[in-house]
ROSEMI-680144 format. One line per field, with one value per residue: residue in three letters; residue number from 0; x, y, z of N, C-alpha, C in turn. Coordinates in steps of 0.1 Angstrom, whole numbers. Each point is the difference from the previous one (the first is absolute). Example, Ala and Ser with C-alpha at 12.3 -4.5 7.8 and 13.67 -1.06 7.14 Angstrom:
drenvex: (Ala Ser)
baro: (0 1)
n_u: (132 -4)
n_v: (-57 11)
n_w: (78 -7)
ca_u: (-9 9)
ca_v: (12 11)
ca_w: (0 0)
c_u: (9 -8)
c_v: (12 11)
c_w: (0 8)
***
This chain:
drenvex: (Unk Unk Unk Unk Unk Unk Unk Unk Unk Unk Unk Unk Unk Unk Unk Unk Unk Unk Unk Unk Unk Unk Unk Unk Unk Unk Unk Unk Unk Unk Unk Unk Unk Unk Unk Unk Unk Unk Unk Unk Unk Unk Unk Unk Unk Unk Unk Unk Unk Unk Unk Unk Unk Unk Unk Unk Unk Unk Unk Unk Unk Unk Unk Unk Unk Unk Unk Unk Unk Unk Unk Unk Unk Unk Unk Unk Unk Unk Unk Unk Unk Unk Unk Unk Unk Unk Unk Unk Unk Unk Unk Unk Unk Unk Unk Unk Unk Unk Unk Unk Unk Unk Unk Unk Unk Unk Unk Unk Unk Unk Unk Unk Unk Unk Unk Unk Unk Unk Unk Unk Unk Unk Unk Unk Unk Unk Unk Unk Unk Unk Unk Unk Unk Unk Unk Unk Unk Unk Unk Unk Unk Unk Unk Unk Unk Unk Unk Unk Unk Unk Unk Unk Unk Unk Unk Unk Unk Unk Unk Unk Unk Unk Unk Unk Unk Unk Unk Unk Unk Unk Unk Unk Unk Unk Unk Unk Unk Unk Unk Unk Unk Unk Unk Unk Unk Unk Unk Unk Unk Unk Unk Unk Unk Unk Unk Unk Unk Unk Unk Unk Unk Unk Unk Unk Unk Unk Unk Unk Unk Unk Unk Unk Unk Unk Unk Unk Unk Unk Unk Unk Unk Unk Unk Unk Unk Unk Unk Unk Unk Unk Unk Unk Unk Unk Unk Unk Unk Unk Unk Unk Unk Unk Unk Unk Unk Unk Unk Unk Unk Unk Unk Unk Unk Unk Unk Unk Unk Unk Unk Unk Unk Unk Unk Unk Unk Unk Unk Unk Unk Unk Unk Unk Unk Unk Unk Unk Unk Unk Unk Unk Unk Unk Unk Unk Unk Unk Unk Unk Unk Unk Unk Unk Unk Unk Unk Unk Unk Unk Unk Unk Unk Unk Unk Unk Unk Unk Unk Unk Unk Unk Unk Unk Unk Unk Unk Unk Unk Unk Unk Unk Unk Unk Unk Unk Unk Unk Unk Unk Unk Unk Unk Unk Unk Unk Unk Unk Unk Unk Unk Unk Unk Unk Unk Unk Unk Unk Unk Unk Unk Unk Unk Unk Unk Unk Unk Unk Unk Unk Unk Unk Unk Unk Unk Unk Unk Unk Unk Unk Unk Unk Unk Unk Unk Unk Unk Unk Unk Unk Unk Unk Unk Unk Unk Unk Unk)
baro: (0 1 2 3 4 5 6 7 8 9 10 11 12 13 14 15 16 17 18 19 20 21 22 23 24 25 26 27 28 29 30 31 32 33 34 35 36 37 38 39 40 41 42 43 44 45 46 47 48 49 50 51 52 53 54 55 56 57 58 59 60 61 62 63 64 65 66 67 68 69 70 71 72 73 74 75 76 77 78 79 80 81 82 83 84 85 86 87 88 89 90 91 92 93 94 95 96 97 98 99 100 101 102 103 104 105 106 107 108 109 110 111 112 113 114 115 116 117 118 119 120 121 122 123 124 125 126 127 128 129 130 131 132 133 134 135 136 137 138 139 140 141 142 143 144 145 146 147 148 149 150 151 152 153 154 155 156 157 158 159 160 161 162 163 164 165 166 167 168 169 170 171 172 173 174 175 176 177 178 179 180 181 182 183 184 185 186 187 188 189 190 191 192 193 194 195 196 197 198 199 200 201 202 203 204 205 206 207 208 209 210 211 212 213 214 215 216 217 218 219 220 221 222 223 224 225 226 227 228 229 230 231 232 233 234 235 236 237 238 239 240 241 242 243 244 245 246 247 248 249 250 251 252 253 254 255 256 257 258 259 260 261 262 263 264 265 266 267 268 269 270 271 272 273 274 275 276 277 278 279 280 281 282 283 284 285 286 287 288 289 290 291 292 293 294 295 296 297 298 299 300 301 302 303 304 305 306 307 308 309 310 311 312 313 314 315 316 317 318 319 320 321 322 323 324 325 326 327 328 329 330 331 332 333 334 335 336 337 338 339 340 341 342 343 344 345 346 347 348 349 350 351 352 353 354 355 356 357 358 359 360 361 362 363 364 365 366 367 368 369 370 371 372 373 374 375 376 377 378 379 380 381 382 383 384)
n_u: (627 0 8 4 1 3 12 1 2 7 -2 -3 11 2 2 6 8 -2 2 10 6 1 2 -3 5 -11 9 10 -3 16 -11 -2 7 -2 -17 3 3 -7 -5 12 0 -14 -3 8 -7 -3 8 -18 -4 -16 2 6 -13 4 6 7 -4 10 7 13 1 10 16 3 3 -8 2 -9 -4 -4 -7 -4 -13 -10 -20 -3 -12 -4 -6 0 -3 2 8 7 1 -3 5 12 -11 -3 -3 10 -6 8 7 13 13 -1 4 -7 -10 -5 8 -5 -12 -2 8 -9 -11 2 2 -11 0 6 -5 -12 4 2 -10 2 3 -9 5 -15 -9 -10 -7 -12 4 -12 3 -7 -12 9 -13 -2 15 -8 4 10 -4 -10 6 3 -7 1 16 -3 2 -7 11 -3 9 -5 -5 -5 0 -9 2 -12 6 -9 7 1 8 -8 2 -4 13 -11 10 4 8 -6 -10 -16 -11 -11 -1 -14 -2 -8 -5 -6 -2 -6 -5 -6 -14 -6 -17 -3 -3 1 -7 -4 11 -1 -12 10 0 8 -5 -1 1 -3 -11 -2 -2 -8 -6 7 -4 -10 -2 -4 -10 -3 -1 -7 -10 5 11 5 11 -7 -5 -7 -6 -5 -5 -8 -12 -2 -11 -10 -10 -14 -10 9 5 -8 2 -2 11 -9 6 13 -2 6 -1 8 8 10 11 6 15 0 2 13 -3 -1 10 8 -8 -7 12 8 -1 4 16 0 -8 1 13 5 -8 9 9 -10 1 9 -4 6 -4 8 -1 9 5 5 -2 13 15 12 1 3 9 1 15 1 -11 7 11 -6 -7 6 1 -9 -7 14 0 -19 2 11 13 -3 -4 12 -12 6 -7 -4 6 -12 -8 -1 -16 5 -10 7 -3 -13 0 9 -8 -2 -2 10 0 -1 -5 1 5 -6 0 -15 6 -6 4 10 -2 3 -8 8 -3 -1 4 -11 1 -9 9 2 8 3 12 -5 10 -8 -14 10 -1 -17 -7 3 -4 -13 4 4 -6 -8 4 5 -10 -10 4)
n_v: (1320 -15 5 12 -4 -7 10 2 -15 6 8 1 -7 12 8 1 -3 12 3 -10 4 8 -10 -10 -10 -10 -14 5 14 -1 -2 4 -9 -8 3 2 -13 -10 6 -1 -16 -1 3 -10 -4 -11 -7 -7 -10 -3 -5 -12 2 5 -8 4 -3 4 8 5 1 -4 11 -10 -5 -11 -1 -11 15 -10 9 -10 8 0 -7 -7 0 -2 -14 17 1 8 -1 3 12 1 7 -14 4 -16 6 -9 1 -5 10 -3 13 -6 -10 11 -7 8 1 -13 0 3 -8 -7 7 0 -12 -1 6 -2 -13 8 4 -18 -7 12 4 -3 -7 2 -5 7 -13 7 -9 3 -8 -4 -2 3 11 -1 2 4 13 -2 -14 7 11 -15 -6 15 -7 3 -15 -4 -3 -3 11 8 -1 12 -1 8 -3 8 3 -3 -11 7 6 9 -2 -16 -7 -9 -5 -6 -12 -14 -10 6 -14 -6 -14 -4 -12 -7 -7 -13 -10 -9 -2 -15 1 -3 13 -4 -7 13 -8 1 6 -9 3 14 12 4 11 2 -13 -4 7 -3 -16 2 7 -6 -6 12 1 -13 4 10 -12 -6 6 16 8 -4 3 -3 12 -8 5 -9 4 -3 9 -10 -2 -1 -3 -6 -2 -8 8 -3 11 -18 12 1 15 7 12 -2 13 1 5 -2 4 7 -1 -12 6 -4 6 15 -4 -1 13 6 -7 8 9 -2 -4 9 8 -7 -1 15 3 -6 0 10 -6 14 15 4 9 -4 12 1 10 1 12 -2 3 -1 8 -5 9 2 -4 -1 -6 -7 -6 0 -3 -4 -5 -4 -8 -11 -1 -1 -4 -9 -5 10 2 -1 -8 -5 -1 -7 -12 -2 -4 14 -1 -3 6 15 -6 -7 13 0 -13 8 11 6 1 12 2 15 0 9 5 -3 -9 11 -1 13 -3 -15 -4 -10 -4 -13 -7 10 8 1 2 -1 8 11 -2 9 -5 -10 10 15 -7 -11 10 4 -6 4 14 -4 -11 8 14 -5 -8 13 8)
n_w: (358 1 10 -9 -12 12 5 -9 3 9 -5 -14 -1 9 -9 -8 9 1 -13 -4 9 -3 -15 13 -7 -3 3 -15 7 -4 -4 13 11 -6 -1 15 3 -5 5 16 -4 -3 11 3 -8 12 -8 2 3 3 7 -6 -8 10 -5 -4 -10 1 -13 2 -13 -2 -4 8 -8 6 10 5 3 8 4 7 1 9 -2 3 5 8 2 4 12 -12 13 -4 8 -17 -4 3 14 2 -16 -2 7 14 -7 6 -6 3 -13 -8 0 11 9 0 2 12 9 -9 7 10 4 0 9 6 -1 3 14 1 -7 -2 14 0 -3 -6 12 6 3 6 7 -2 12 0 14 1 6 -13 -4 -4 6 13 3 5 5 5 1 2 5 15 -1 -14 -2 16 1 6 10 5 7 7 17 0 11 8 -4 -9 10 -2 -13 5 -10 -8 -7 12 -7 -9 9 -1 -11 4 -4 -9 6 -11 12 -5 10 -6 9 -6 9 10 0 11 12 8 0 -15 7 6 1 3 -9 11 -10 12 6 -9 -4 14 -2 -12 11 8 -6 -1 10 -1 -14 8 8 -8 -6 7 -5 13 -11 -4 -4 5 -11 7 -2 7 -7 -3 9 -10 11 -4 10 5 15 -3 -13 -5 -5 -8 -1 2 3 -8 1 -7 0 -14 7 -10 4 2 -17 1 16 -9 -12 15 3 -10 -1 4 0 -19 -1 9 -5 -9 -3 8 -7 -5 11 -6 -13 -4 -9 -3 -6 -10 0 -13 8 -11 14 4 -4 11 7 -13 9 -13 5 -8 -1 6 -9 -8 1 7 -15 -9 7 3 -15 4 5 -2 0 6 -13 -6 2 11 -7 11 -4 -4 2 -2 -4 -16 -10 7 9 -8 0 9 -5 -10 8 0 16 6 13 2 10 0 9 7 10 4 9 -4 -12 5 5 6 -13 -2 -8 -10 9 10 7 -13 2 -6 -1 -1 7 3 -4 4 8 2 -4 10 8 -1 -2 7 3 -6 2 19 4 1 9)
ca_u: (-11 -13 -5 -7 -15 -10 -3 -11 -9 -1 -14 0 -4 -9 -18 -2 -4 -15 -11 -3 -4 -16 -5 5 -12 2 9 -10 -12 5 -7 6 16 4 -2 11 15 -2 -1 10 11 0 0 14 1 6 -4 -3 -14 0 2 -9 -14 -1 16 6 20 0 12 10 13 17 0 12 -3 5 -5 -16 0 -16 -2 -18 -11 -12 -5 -14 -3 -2 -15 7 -14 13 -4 10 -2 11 -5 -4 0 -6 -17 -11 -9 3 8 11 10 6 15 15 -2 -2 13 10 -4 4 10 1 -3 11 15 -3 1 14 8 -3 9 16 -1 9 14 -4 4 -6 -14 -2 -11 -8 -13 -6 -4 -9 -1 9 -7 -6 11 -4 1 12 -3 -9 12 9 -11 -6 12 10 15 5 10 4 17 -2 -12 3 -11 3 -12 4 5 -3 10 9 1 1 13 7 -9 2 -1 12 -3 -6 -10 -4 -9 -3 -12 -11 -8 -11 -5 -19 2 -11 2 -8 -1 -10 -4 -8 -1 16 0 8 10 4 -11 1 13 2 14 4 17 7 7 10 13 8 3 8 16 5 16 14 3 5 14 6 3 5 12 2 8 -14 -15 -13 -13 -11 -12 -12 -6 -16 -2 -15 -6 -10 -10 -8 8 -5 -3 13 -7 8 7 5 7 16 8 18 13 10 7 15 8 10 -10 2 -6 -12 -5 1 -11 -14 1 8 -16 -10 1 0 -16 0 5 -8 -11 -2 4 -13 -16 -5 5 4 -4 11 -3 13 -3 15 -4 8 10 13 6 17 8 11 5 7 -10 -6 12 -9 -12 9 8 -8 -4 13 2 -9 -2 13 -2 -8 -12 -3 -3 -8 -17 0 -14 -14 -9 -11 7 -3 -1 7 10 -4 11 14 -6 6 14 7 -4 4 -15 4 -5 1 0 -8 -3 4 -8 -4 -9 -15 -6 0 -12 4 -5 -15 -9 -12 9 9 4 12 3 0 11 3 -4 14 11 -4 -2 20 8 -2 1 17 2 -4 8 12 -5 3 10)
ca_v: (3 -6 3 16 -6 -5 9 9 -2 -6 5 -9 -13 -1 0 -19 -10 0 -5 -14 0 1 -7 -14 -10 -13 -6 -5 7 13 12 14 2 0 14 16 -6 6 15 4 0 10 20 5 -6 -14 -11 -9 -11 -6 -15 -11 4 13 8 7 -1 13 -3 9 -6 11 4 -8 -14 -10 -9 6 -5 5 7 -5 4 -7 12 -4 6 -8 4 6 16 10 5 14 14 5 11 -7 -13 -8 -2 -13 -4 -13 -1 9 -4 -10 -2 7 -1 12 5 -8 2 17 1 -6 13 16 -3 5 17 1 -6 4 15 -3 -10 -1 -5 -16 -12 -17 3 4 -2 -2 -7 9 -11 -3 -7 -2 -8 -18 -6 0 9 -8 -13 3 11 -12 -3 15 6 8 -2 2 1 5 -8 6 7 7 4 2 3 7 -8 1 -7 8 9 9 2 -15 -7 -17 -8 -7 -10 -9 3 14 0 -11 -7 -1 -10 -1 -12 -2 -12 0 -17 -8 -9 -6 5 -7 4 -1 -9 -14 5 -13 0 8 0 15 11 9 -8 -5 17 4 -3 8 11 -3 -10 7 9 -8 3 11 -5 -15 -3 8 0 15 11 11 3 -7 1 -4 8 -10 10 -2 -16 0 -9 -6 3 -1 -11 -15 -8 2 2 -9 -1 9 5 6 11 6 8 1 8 -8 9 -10 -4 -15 -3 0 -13 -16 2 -11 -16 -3 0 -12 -8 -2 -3 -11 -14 -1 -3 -12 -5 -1 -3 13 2 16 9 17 14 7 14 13 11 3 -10 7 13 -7 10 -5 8 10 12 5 8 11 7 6 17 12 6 12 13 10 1 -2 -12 0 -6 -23 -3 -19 -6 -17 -6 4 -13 5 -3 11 -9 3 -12 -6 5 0 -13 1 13 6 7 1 4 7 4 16 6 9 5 16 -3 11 2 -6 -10 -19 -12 -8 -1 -10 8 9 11 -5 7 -1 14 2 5 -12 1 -5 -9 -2 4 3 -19 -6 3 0 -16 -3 1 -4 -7 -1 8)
ca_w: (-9 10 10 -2 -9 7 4 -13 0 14 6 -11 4 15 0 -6 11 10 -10 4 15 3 -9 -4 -7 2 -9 -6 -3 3 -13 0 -2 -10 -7 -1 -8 -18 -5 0 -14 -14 -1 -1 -12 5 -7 9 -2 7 1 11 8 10 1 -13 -4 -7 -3 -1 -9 0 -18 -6 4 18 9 6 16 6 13 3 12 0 4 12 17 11 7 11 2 11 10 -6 -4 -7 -10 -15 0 -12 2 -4 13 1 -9 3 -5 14 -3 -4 -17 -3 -1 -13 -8 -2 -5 -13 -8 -2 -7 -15 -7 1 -12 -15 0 1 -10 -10 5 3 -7 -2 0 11 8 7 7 10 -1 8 6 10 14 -4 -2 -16 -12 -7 -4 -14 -7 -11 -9 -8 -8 7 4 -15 -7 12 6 16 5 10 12 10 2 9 11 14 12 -3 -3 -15 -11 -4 -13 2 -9 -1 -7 8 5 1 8 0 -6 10 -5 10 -4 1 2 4 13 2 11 2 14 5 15 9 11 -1 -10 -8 -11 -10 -2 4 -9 7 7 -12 1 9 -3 -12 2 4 -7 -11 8 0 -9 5 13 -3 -15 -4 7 8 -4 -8 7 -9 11 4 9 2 6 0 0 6 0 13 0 16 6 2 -14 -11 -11 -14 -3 0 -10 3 -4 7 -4 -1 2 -3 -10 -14 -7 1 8 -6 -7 3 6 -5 -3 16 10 0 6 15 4 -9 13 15 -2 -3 9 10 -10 -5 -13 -4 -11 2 -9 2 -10 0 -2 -9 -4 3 -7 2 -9 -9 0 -5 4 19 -1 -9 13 9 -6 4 13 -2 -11 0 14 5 3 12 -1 -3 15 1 4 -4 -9 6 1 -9 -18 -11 -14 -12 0 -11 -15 0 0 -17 1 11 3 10 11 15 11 -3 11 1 16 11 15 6 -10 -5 10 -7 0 -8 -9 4 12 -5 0 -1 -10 -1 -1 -22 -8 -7 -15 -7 -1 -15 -13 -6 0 -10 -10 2 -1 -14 -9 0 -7 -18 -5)
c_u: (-13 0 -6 -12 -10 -8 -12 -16 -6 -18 -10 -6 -4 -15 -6 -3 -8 -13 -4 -4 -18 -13 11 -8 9 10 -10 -13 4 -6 2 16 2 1 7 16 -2 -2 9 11 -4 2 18 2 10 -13 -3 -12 -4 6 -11 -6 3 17 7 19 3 18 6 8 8 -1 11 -6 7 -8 -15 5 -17 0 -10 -2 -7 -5 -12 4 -2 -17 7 -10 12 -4 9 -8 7 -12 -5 0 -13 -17 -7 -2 8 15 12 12 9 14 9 -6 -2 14 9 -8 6 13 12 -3 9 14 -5 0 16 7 -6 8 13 3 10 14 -4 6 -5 -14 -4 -15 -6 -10 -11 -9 -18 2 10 4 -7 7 -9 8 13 -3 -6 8 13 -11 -4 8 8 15 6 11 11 11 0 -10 4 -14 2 -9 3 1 -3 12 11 5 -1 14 10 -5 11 1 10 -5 -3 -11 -4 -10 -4 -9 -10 -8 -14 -7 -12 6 -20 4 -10 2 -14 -2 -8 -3 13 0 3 11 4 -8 5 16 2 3 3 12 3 8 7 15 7 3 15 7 4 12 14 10 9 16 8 4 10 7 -3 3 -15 -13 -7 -17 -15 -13 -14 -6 -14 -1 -13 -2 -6 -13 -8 7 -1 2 20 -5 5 11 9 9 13 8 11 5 13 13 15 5 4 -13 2 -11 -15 -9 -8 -8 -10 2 -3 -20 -10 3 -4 -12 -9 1 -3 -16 -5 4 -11 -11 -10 5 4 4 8 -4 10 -2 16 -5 13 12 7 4 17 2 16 11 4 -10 -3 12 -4 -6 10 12 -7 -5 11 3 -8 2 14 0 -5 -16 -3 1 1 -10 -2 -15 -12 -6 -13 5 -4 -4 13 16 -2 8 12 1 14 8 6 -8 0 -11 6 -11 -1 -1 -11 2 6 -8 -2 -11 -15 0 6 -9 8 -10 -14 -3 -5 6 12 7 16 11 3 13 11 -1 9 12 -5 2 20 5 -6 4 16 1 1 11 15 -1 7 14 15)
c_v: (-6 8 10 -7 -5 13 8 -8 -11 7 -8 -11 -5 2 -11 -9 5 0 -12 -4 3 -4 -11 -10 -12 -6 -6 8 18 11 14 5 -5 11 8 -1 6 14 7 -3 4 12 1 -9 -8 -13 -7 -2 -8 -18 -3 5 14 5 9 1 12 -3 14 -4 13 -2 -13 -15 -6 -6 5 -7 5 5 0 5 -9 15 -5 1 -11 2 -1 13 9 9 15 11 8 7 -11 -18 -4 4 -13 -7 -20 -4 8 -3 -5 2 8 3 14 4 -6 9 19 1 -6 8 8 -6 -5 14 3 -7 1 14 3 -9 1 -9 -19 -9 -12 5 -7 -6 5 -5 1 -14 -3 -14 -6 -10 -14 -8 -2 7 -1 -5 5 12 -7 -4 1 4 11 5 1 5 13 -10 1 5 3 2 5 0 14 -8 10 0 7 16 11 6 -7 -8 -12 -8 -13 -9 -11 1 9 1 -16 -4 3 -10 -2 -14 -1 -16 -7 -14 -2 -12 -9 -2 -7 7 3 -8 -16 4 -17 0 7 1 17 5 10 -6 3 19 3 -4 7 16 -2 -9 9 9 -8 4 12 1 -13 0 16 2 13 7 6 1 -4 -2 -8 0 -4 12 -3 -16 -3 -19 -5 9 4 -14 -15 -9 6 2 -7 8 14 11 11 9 8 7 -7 13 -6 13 -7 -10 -15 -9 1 -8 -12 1 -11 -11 -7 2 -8 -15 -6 5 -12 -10 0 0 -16 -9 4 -7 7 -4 15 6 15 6 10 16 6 10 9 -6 10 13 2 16 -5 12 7 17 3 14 14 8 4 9 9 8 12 10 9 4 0 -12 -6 -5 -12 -6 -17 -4 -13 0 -3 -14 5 -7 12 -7 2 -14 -4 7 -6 -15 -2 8 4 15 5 8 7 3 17 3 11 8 9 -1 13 8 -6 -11 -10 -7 -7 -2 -14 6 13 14 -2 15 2 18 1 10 -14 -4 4 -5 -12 3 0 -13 -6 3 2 -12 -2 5 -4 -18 -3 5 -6)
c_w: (5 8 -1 0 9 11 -6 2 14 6 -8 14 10 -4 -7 11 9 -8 1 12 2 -4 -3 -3 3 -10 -13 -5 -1 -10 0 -3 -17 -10 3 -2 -13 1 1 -10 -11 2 -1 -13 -2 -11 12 0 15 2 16 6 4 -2 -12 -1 -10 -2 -3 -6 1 -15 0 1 12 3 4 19 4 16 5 15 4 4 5 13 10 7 14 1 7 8 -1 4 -7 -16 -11 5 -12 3 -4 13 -6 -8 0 -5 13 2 -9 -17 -10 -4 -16 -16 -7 -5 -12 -10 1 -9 -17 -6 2 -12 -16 -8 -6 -11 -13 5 0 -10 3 4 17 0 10 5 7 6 9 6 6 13 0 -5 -19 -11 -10 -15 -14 -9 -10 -5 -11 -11 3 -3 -12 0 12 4 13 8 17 9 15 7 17 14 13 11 -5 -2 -10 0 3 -8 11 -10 -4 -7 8 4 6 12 -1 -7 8 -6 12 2 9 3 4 6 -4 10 -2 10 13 12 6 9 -4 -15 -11 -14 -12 -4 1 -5 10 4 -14 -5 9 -6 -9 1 10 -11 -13 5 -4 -14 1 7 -7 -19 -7 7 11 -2 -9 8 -6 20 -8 10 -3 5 0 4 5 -3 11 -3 17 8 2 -14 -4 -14 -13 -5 1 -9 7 -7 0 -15 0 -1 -3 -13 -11 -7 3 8 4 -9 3 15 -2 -2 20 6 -3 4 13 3 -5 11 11 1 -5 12 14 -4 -4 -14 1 -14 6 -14 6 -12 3 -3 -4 4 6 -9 2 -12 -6 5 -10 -2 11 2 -7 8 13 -1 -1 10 7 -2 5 18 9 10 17 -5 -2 13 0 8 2 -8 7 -2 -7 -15 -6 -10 -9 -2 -14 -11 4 2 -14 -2 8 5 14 5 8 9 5 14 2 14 6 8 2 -8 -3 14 -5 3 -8 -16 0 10 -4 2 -6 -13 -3 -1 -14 -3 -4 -13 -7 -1 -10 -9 -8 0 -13 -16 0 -5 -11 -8 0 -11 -19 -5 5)
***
């Protein structure tokens, strides 16, 4: 039945995504995309409102009482100037659908037309998430906020996949994708002549140190058996060879699959910049940001989504993907619920160029769009049903 149903509306929702495609907007500033969400669920006389700021939630109740499962998109773009020769590349001069968002979006729509078709058969009620900002790790955050999640047993997400073949779903359980934390360490020193280093106190030896003894946390404080990454991407300080300067600043990224270890990030860097900084006659100031938290899929929904996938495609399509060091905001819902994140398969080498995802060539093959649009509206109703 999904499957007819998504057929009926497989053109539907190509055009959908090169709509988006060609009018992408900023995280957080999706004004256009919202408006034509909403217009597409009212014109199929889908119950739905905007949320958080630029996003819209819309609901499909069935005639039986159940369960509420949610099915969340993102829909912002990337400041990416696409370089594409294509009918529907982007007219907002500096601003490209990069990563797929186009695609999630279309195809939420379409599996909202599928499952409005079918609603009578539903037992319980069907969320859609139409989420913004994404790419800022905000929209999440603010979509619970908002009351998203109200009275949701389950929530489903996908995202389309580059590294993946089209018409392979990925959704095994356990970790998906990774945290992403961010940190700011400021070194206070005391600046003088490089020629009489005694006079002063170096935040550059002193940062040096802390950008090395923060590795140790990495080799010494977590177990080998997990991936955990620290990365020092930024390290300004001084003025001119001859002057020590008063003081340095220090920029990096946390990378890890286990909330556990995630947690105990911010305590551990402050530690050891702190001290090692103190063991130069520095001071150091850490500023810690969780841009988002591990994307840990519940099995028993990872189980859901791979039947499905199954049922619609056969079981040549359930694929194993390793987990990514990319993060997602959509980790933050499944923080309270169970929930599972697939991986969709965009890539035909004989069909479209490979570019990876965030590049300025970066597109996809749009018969991925149905396999979306059907995973998602399969999910939902193996889910409820």
């Amino acid at each position: 039945m999904v499957k007819e149903l998504t057929k009926k509306y497989k053109q539907y929702v190509i055009d959908l995504r090169r709509e988006f495609h060609m009018y992408p907007e900023k995280s957080m500033n999706e004004v256009r995309t919202q408006k034509r969400i909403i217009e597409e669920l009212e014109k199929a006389g889908i119950e739905c409102r905007p949320i958080a700021g630029t996003g819209v939630i819309a609901t499909i109740k069935g005639n039986k009482e159940g369960k509420t499962v949610a099915l969340r998109a993102d829909i912002d773009a990337l400041d990416v100037n696409e370089s594409n020769d294509v009918p529907y590349k982007s007219k907002n001069e500096g601003l490209m659908h990069a990563c797929g968002h186009d695609g999630h979006a279309a195809s939420l729509l379409g599996a909202a037309m599928i499952l409005n078709e079918v609603k009578d058969e539903i037992k319980g009620s069907i969320k859609l998430l139409f989420q913004p900002g994404e790419e800022v790790a905000q929209g999440a955050k603010k979509m619970i906020e908002e009351g998203a999640l109200e009275n949701v047993d389950a929530i489903f997400g996908i995202h389309i996949w580059n590294d993946l073949e089209c018409g392979k779903v990925s959704a095994e359980a356990g970790p998906r994708m990774a945290s992403a934390g961010v940190f700011k360490i400021k070194v206070q020193g005391k600046g003088g002549h490089g020629s009489l280093p005694h006079q002063t106190i170096d935040p550059i030896v002193a940062s040096s140190a802390i950008v090395l003894d923060l590795q140790s946390i990495i080799s010494r404080e977590i177990s080998p058996l997990d991936s955990a990454v620290i990365t020092v991407g930024k390290f300004q300080s001084g003025t001119r060879f001859n002057v020590i300067a008063n003081d340095a600043l220090i920029e990096g990224t946390t990378r890890c699959f286990s909330n556990e270890i995630n947690d105990a990030f911010e305590e551990r860097i402050r530690r050891v910049c702190e001290n090692t900084a103190s063991a130069y006659r520095a001071t150091a100031e850490l500023e810690y940001d969780q841009l988002v938290i591990p994307t840990i899929n519940d099995e028993a929904c990872s189980k859901i989504a791979e039947d499905a996938a199954e049922k619609l495609f056969g079981k040549e399509a359930v694929a194993k993907f390793p987990m990514t060091t990319g993060g997602e905001d959509f980790s933050f819902y499944m923080k309270d619920i169970p929930g599972a994140f697939a991986f969709v398969g965009s890539r035909n080498d004989e069909k479209v160029t490979y570019y990876p995802h965030h590049h300025p060539k970066f597109d996809i093959d749009e018969d991925c769009l149905e396999v979306s649009s059907s995973l998602y509206a399969q999910f939902a109703l193996d889910y409820l049903n």
